[in-house]
C-alpha positions as CSV (number, residue, x, y, z in Angstrom):
1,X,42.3,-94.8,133.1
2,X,40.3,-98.3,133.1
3,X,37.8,-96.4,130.7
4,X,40.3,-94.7,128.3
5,X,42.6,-98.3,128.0
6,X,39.2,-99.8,127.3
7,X,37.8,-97.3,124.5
8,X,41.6,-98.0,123.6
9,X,41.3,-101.6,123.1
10,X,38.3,-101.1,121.0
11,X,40.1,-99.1,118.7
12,X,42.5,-101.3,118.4
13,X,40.0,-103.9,117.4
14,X,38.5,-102.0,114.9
15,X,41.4,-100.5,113.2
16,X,42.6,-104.2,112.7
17,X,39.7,-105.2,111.5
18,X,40.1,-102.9,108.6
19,X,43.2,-103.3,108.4
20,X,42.7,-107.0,107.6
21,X,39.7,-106.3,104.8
22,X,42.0,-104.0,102.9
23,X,44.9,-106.6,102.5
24,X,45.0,-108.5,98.8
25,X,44.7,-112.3,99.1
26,X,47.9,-113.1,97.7
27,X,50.8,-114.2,98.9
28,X,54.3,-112.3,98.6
29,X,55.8,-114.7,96.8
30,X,52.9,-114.4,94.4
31,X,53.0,-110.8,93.7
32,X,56.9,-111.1,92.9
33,X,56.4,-113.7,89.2
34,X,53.8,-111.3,88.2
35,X,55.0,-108.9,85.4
36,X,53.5,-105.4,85.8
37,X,51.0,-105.2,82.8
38,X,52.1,-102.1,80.3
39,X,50.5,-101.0,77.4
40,X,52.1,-100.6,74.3
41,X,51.5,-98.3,71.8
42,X,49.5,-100.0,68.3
43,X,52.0,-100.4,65.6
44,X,52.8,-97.8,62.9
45,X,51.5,-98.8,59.6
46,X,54.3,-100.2,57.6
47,X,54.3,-100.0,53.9
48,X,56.4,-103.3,53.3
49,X,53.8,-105.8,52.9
50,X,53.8,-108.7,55.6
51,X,54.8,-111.6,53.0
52,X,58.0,-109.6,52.9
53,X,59.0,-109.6,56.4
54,X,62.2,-111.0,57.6
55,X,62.5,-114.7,57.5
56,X,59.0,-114.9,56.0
57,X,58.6,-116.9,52.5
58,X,57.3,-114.4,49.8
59,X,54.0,-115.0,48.4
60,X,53.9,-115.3,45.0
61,X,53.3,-111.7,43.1
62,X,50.7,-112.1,39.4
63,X,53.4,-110.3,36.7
64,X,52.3,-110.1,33.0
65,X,55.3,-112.2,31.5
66,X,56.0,-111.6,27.4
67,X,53.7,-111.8,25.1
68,X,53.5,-114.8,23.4
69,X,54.7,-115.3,19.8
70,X,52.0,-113.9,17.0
71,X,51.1,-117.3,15.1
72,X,51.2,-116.4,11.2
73,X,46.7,-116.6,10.2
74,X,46.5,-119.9,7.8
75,X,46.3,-119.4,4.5
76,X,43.7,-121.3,2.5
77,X,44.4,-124.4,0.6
78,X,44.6,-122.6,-3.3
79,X,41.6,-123.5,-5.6
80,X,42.7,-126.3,-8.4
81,X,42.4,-125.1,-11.3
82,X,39.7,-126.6,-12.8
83,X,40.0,-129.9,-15.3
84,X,39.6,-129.5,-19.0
85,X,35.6,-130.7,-19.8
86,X,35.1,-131.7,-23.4
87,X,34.5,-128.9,-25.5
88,X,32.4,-128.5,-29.3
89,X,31.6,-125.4,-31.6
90,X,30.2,-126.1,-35.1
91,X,29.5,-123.5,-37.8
92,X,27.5,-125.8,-39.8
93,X,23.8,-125.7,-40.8
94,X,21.9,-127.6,-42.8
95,X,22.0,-126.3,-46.4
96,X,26.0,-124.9,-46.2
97,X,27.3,-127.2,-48.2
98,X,28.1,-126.6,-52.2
99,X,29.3,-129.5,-54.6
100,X,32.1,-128.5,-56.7
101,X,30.6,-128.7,-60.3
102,X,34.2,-129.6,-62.1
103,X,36.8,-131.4,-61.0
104,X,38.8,-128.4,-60.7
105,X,36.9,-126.1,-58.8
106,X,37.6,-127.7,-55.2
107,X,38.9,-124.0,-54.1
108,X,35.7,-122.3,-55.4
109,X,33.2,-124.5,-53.8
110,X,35.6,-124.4,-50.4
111,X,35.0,-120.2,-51.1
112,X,31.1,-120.9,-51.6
113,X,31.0,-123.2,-48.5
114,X,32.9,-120.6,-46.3
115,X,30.6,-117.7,-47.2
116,X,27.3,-120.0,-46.3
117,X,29.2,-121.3,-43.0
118,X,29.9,-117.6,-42.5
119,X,26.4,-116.3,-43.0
120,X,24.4,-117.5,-40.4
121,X,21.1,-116.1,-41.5
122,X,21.4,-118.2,-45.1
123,X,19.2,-115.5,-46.8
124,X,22.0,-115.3,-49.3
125,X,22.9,-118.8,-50.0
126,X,26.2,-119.5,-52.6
127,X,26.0,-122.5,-54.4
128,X,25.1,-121.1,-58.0
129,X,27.2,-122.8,-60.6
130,X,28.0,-120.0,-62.3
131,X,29.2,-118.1,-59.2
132,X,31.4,-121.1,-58.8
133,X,33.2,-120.3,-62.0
134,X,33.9,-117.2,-61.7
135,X,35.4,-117.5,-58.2
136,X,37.5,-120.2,-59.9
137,X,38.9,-117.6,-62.3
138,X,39.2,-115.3,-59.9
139,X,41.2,-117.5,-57.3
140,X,43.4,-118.3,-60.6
141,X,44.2,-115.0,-61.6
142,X,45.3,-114.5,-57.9
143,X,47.6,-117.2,-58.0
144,X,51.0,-118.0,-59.0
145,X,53.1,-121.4,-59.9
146,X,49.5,-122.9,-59.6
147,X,49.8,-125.3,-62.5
148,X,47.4,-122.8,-64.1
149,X,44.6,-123.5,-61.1
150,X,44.1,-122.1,-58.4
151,X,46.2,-122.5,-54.8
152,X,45.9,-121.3,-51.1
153,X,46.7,-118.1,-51.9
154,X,44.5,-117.1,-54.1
155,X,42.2,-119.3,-52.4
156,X,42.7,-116.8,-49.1
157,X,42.8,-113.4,-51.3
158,X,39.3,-114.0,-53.5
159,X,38.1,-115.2,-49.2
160,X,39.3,-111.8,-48.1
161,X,38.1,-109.5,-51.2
162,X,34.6,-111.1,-50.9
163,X,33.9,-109.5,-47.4
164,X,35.1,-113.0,-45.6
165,X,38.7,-112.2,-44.5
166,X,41.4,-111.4,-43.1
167,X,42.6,-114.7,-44.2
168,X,46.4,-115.9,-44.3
169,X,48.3,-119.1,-45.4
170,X,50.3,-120.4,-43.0
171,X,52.7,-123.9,-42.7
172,X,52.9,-125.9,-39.6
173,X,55.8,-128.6,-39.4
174,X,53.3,-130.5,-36.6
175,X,50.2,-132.4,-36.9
176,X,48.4,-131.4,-33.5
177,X,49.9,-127.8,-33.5
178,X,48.1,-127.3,-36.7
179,X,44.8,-128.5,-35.6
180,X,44.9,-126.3,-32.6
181,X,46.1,-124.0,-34.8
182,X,43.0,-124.3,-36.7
183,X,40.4,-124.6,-33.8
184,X,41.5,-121.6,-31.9
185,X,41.0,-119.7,-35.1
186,X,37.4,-121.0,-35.4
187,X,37.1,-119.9,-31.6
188,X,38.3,-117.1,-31.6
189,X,37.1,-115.4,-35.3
190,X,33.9,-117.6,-35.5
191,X,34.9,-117.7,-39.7
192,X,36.1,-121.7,-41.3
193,X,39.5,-122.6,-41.8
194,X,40.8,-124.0,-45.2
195,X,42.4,-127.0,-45.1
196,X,45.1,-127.9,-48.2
197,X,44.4,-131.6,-48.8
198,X,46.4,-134.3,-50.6
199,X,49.8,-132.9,-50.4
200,X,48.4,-129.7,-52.0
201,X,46.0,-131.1,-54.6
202,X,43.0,-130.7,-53.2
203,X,40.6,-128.1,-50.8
204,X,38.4,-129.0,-48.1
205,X,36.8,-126.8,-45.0
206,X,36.8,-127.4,-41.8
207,X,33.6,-126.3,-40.5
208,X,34.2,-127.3,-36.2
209,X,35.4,-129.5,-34.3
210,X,35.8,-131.2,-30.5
211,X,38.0,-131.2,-28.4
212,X,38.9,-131.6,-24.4
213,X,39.2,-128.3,-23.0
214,X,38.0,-125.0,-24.0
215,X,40.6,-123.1,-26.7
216,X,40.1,-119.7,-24.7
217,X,40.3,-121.5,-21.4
218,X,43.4,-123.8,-21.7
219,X,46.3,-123.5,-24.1
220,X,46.9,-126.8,-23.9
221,X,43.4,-128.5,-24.9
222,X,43.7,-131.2,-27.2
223,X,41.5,-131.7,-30.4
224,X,39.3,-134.4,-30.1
225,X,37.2,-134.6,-33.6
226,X,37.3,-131.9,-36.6
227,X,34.3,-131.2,-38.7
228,X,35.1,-131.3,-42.4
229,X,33.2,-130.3,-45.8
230,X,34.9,-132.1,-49.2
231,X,33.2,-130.3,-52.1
232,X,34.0,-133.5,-54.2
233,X,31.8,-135.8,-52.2
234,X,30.6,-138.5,-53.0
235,X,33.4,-139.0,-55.6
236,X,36.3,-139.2,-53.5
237,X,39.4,-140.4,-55.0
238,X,41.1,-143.8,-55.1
239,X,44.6,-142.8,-54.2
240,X,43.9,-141.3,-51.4
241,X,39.9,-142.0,-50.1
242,X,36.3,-141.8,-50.4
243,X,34.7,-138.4,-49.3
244,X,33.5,-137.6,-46.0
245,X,30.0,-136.5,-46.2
246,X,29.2,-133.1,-45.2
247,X,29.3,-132.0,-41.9
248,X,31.0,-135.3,-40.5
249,X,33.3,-135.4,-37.6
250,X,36.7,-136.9,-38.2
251,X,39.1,-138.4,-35.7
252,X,42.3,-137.2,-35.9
253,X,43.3,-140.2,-36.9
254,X,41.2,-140.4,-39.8
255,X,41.4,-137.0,-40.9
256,X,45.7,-137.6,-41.0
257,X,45.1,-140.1,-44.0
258,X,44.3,-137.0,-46.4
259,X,45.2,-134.1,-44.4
260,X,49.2,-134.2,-45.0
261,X,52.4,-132.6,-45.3
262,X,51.8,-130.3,-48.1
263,X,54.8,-131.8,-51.1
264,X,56.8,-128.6,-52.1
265,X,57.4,-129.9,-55.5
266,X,53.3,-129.4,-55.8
267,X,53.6,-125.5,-56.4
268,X,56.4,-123.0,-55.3
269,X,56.4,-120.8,-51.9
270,X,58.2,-119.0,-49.6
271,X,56.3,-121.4,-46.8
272,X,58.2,-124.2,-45.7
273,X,56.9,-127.6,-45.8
274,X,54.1,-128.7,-43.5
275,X,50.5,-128.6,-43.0
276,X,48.6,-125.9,-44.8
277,X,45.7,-124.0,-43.8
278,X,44.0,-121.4,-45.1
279,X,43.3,-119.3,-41.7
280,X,41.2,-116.5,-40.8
281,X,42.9,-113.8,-38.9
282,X,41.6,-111.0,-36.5
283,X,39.8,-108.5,-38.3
């Protein structure tokens, strides 16, 4: 019996021994606040994004607002129009000019003047005396209530028959309107204009002129100088002035101290009374 309770004892020694190596060094207390660790399963994917979760402030989402107003393109500032520059055309060469040979023949030599103005090669130069006459006569014969010479009309029929025309008689009632009148014609047919002088008395030409603006370019342009040929230069008359000499440029201003109303009483007409030219027309 001692044996056995000895081998006994020894057991019991060893047994509490492991006993005591196999008990967790904690206390009771301890192990009662500790949660039992469990793992939870990951989260399923949500498809609301986080910035929208309850109680959370939004985050600001990039929309394409309206699109903004189409601003009309600028137009360009218009051109001017440009200003009116001084402006000349003369017809006149040297050797165009004819004396009239009588005191009557004013309209003749005017018709002799015109065809040299007109014939720009002057190969066939008019200035013979005896030509003169006989466009005189025929410038009568073409004429009526002439006082037995010749006026504007004929004046423009014996211009026309000769190869020279179309040419017309025409009034104008205004001063400036006529000498536009006259310098577009030049322009625009390149042939002299006829001016009636002295009330109707007398015939000059009016070979060119200036003026502030070109006639094909501006309506409006204003006549500046007029160049003038008076077949009965150097005589001139005392009543109403000497003679310009040939190819001179007139003012206005001087060319209004001859260049008048045209006096009805001078020789009947259906034209009423103003300032008469003898103008070229389109052919």
């Amino acid at each position: 019996m001692t044996g056995a309770r000895s081998r006994l004892l020894v057991w019991s020694v060893i047994l509490a021994a492991l006993l005591s190596g196999c008990t967790p060094a904690v206390g009771l207390h301890e192990a009662a606040t500790i949660a039992p660790v469990t793992s939870s399963p990951a989260p399923a994917p949500s498809s609301t994004p986080p910035a929208a979760a309850a109680g959370a402030t939004p985050a600001p989402v990039a929309t394409s607002g309206p699109e903004p107003p189409t601003l009309p393109t600028p137009s360009a500032a218009p051109t001017p129009p440009p200003a009116p520059r001084p402006f000349a055309l003369n017809l006149y060469q040297e050797g165009d000019f004819v004396p009239q040979y009588t005191f009557d023949w004013c309209v003749a030599a005017s018709i002799q003047i015109a065809h040299n103005l007109i014939d720009a090669t002057g190969g066939t130069t008019w200035s013979d005396p005896t030509q003169q006459g006989n466009l005189w006569e025929m410038a009568r014969a073409r004429s009526s209530d002439s006082f037995n010479g010749a006026n504007p009309f004929g004046w423009a029929e014996v211009l026309t028959q000769s190869g020279m025309g179309p040419y017309g008689v025409v009034s104008i009632a205004d001063y400036g309107a006529a000498l536009r009148t006259a310098a577009r014609a030049i322009t625009d047919t390149g042939r002299p204009v006829g001016l009636v002088m002295w009330s109707g008395r007398h015939a000059w030409v009016m070979s060119g002129f200036e003026s502030l603006g070109d006639p094909r370019q501006f309506p409006d342009f204003s006549v500046t100088g007029v160049r003038v040929q008076d077949p009965l230069y150097p005589y001139g008359s005392g009543q109403w002035g000497p003679s310009p000499p040939p190819n001179s440029l007139l003012t206005p201003e001087q060319l209004a101290t001859q260049f008048v109303v045209r006096e009805p009483r001078r020789w009947s007409s259906n034209l009423p009374a103003g300032y008469l030219l003898v103008l070229p027309l389109p052919a």
